[in-house]
C-alpha positions as CSV (number, residue, x, y, z in Angstrom):
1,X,100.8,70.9,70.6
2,X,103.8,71.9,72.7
3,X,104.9,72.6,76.6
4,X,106.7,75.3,77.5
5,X,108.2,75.7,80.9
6,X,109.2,78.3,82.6
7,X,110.6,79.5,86.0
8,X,112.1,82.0,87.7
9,X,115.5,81.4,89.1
10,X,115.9,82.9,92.8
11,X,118.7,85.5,92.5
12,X,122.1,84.7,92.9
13,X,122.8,86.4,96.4
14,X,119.3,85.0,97.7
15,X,120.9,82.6,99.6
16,X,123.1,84.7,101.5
17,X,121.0,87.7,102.3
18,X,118.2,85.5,104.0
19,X,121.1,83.8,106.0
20,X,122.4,86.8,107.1
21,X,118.9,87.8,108.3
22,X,118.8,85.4,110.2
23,X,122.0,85.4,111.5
24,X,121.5,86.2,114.7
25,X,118.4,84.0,115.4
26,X,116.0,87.1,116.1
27,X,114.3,87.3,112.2
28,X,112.4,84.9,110.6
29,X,111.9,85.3,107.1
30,X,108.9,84.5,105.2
31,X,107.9,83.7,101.6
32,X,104.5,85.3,100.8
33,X,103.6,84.7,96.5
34,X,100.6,84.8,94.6
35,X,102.4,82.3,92.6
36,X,101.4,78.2,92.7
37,X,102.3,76.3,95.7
38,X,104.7,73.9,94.2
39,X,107.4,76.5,93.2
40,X,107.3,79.1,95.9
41,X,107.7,75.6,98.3
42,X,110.9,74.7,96.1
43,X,112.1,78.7,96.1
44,X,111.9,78.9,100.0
45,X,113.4,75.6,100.1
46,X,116.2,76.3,97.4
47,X,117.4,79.7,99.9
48,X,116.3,78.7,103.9
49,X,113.4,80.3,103.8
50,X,111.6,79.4,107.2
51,X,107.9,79.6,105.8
52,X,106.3,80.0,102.6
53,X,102.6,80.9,101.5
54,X,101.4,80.8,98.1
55,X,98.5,81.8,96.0
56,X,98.2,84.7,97.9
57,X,96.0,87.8,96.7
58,X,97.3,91.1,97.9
59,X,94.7,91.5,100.3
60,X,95.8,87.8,102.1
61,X,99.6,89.4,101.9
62,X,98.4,92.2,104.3
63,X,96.3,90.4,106.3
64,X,99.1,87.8,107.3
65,X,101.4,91.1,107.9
66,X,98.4,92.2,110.1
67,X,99.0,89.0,112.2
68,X,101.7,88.8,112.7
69,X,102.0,92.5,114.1
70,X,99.0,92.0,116.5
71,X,101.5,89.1,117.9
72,X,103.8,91.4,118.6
73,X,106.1,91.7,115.7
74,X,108.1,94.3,113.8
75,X,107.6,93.3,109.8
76,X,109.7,94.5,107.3
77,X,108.1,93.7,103.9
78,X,110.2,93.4,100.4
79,X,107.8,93.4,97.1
80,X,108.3,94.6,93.6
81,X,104.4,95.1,92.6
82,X,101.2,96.3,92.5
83,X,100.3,92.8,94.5
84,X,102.7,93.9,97.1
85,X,101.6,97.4,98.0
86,X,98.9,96.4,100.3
87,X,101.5,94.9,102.6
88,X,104.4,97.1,101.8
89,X,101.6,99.9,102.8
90,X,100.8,98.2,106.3
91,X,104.2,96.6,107.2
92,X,106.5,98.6,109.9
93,X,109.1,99.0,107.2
94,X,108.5,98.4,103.3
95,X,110.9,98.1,101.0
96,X,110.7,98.2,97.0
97,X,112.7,96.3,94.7
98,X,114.4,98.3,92.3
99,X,112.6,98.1,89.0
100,X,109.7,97.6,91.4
101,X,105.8,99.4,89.8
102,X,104.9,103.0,90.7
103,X,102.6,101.7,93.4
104,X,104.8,100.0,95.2
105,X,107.6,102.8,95.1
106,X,104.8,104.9,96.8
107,X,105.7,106.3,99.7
108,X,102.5,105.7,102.3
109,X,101.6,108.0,104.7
């Protein structure tokens, strides 16, 4: 038998880019994964983050978008997949990673 780990590392300029969204103290910036708890906790964490949900399906992503606009909110939501389009789809502004699936380059309408 044998373990293998694996994680993803948070890019380089992750850091940096969620401090300079929050730079003026208007944005919070949230951490939604489908991913296990433990590492999206240590991602968010690892960059300043100011809340992170995990084990998400894309349907929970939207919903929590949903929320947050009915309290008044402007959401601008980053993905890179088919388990972001439902809340790239509802979000104010969505925005696709390069390299991101077909679905979630979609423009919605």
């Amino acid at each position: 038998m044998a373990v293998i780990g694996y994680a993803d590392e948070p890019r380089r300029e992750s850091r940096e880019v969620v401090r300079a969204l929050k730079a003026n103290g208007r944005r919070q910036v949230i951490l939604m994964s489908g991913d296990a708890r433990a590492p999206v906790l240590a991602v968010a964490q690892a960059i300043g983050i100011d809340q992170a949900f995990a084990e998400l399906l894309p349907v929970d992503k939207a919903d929590r978008v949903r929320a947050l606009q009915r309290q008044g909110r402007t959401v601008a939501m980053i993905g890179d997949g088919i388990n972001d389009a439902p809340a790239l789809a509802v979000a104010d502004v969505g925005v696709s990673l390069d390299g991101g699936t077909d679905v979630a380059l979609e423009p919605q309408t």
